[in-house]
C-alpha positions in Angstrom: -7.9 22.2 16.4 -4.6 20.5 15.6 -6.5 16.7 15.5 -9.2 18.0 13.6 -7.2 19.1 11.1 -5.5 15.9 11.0 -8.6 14.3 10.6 -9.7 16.6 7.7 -6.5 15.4 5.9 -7.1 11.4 6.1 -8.6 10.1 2.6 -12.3 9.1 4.4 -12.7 12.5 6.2 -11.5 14.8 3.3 -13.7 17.5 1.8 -16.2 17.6 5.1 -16.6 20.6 6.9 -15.3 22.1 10.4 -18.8 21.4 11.8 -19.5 18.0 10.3 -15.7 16.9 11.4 -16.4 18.7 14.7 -19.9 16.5 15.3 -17.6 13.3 14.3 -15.6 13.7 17.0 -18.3 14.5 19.7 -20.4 11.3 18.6 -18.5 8.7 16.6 -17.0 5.8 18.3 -13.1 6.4 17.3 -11.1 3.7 18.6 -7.3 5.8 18.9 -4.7 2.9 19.1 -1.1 3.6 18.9 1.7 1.1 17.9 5.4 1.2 18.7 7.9 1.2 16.4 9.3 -2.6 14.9 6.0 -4.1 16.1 3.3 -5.7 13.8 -0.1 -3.9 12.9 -1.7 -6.2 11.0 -1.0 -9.8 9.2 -1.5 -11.4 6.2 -4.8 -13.1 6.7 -5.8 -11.1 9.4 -9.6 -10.0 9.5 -10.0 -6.5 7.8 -11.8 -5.1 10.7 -12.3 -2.4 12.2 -10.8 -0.1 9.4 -7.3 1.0 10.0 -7.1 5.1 9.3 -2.7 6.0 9.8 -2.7 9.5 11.0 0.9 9.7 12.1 3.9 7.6 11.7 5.2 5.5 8.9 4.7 1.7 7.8 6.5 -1.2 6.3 4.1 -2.7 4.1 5.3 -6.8 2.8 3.6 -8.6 0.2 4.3 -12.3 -0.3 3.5 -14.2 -3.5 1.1 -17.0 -3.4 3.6 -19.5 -3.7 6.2 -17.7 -1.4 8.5 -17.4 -3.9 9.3 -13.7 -3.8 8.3 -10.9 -1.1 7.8 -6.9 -1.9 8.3 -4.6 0.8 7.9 -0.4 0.6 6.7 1.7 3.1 3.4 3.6 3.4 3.5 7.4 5.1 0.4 9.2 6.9 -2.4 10.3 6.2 -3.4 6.7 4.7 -5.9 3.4 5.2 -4.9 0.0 5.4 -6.1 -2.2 2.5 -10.0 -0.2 2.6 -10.7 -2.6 -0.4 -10.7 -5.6 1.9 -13.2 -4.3 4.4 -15.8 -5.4 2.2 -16.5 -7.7 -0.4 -16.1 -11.5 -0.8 -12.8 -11.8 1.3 -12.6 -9.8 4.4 -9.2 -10.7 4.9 -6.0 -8.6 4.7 -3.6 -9.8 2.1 -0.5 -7.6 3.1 1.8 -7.3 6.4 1.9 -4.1 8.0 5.0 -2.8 10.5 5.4 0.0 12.0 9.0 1.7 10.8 7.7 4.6 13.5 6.0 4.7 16.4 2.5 4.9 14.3 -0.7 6.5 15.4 -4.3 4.9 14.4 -8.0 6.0 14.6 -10.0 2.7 14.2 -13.7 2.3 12.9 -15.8 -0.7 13.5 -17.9 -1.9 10.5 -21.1 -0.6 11.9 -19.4 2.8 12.5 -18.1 3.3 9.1 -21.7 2.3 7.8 -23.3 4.8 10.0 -20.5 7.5 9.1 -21.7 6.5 5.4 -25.7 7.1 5.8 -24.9 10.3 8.4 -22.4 12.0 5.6 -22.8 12.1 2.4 -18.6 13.2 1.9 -17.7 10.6 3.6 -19.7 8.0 1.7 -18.7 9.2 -1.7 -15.2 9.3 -0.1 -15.4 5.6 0.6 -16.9 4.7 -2.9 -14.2 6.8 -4.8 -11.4 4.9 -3.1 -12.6 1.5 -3.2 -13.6 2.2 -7.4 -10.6 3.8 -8.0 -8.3 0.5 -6.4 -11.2 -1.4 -8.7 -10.7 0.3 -11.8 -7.1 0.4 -11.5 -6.9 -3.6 -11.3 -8.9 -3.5 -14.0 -6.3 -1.7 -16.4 -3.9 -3.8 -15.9 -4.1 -6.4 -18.5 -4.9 -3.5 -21.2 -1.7 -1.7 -20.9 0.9 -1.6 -23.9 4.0 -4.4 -22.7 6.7 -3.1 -21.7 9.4 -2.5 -23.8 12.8 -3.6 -23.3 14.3 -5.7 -20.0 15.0 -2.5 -17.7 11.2 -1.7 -18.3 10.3 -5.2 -17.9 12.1 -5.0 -14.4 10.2 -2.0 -13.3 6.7 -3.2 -14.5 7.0 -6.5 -12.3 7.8 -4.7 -9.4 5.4 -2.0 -9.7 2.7 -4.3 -10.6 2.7 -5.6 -7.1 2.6 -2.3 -4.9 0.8 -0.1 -3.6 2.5 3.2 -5.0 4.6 3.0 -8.6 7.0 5.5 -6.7 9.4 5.2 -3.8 11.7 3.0 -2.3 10.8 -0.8 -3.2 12.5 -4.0 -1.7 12.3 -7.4 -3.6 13.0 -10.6 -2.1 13.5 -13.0 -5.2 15.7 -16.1 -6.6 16.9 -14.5 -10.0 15.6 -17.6 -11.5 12.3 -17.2 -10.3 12.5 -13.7 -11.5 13.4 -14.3 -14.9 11.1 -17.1 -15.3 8.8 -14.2 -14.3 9.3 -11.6 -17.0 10.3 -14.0 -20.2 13.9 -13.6 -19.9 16.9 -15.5 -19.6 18.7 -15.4 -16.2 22.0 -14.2 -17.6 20.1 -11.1 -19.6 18.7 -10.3 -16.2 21.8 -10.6 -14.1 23.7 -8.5 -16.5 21.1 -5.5 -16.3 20.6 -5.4 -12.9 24.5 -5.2 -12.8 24.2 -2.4 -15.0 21.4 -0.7 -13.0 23.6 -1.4 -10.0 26.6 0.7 -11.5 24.3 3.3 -12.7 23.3 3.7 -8.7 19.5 2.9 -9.1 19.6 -0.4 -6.9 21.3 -2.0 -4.3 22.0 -6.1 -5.0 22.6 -9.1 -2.6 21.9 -12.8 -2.9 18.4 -12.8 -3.5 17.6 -9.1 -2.3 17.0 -6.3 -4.9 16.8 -2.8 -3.1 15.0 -0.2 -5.6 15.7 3.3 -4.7 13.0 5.2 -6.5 10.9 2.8 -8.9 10.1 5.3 -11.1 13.9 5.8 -12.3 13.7 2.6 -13.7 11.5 3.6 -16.5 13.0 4.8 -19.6 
């Protein structure tokens, strides 16, 4: 009762009913993988298959500019999916790191599983649809949004534009140059903020390391 309960709560599985779940569980092919803590799930550039599904533990997730000029780094909780939007689509590749911070537990699904899953159940395919069109339609917004006004909100949009989850604890690995080039300031306006953001207790500072408490106390 306890794992199907578990499996009721991950995004895919959601909304389906005890027997349905139940008949999942008797006939699917789940691959149950578990990963210890500090060790590496998957890779930038890795092949997005089978389909990750986090049902216990925590993750560092890294994101690394195309250049590698500048790395983000937060952390993803369970219930959750790694990167579902690259499991189809024109590059099948993942385009983040993911590390365990915990001992992390997976249920994996093979390509052909999930598209069986998706004919057998309807939940499950409407799932799978609403989570890849709402990543698509989020992208989408982005260059429609109002600019942010003012450098502390500049700050906060550059960071939050390159996560997963405008919330939380964020890590950014950046040259202040780079960063100012970045966001259309000078490097001396952003040093003095981040100072001031520093004394105010919403980040830590080091050379070339920004640690972001909660991201969404930046915006004001």
């Amino acid at each position: 009762m306890k794992f199907t309960e578990q499996l009721m709560e991950l995004p895919l599985f959601q909304g389906m009913s005890f027997a349905d779940i139940n008949e999942v569980m008797a006939h699917a092919k789940l691959g149950f993988h578990k990963v210890a803590q500090g060790k590496t799930v998957v890779s930038e550039g890795d092949v997005c298959e089978p389909l990750h599904l986090l049902v216990k533990g925590s993750l560092s997730v890294s994101s690394i500019a195309d250049d590698h000029s500048y790395t983000v780094v937060e952390a993803m909780a369970a219930p959750a999916i790694l990167q579902p939007e690259c499991f189809f689509g024109l590059s099948q590749r993942f385009t983040k790191t993911f590390v365990a911070q915990t001992e992390c537990h997976f249920i994996r699904l093979e390509k052909v599983e999930v598209m069986r899953l998706s004919t057998d159940y309807e939940v499950f395919r409407i799932n799978l649809l609403n989570i890849i069109s709402a990543q698509s339609q989020c992208i989408g917004r982005l260059p429609w949004r109002v600019p942010p006004k003012g450098l502390r909100n500049k700050i906060a949009r550059f960071i939050e534009d390159r996560c997963i989850r405008p919330a939380g604890r964020k890590e950014l690995f950046i040259r202040m140059e780079d960063m100012a080039r970045m966001i259309g300031e000078s490097r001396l306006n952003l040093s003095n903020e981040l100072k001031r953001m520093h004394q105010e207790g919403l980040i830590d500072m080091g050379r070339g390391h920004i640690v972001v408490h909660a991201i969404e106390k930046l915006r004001n």
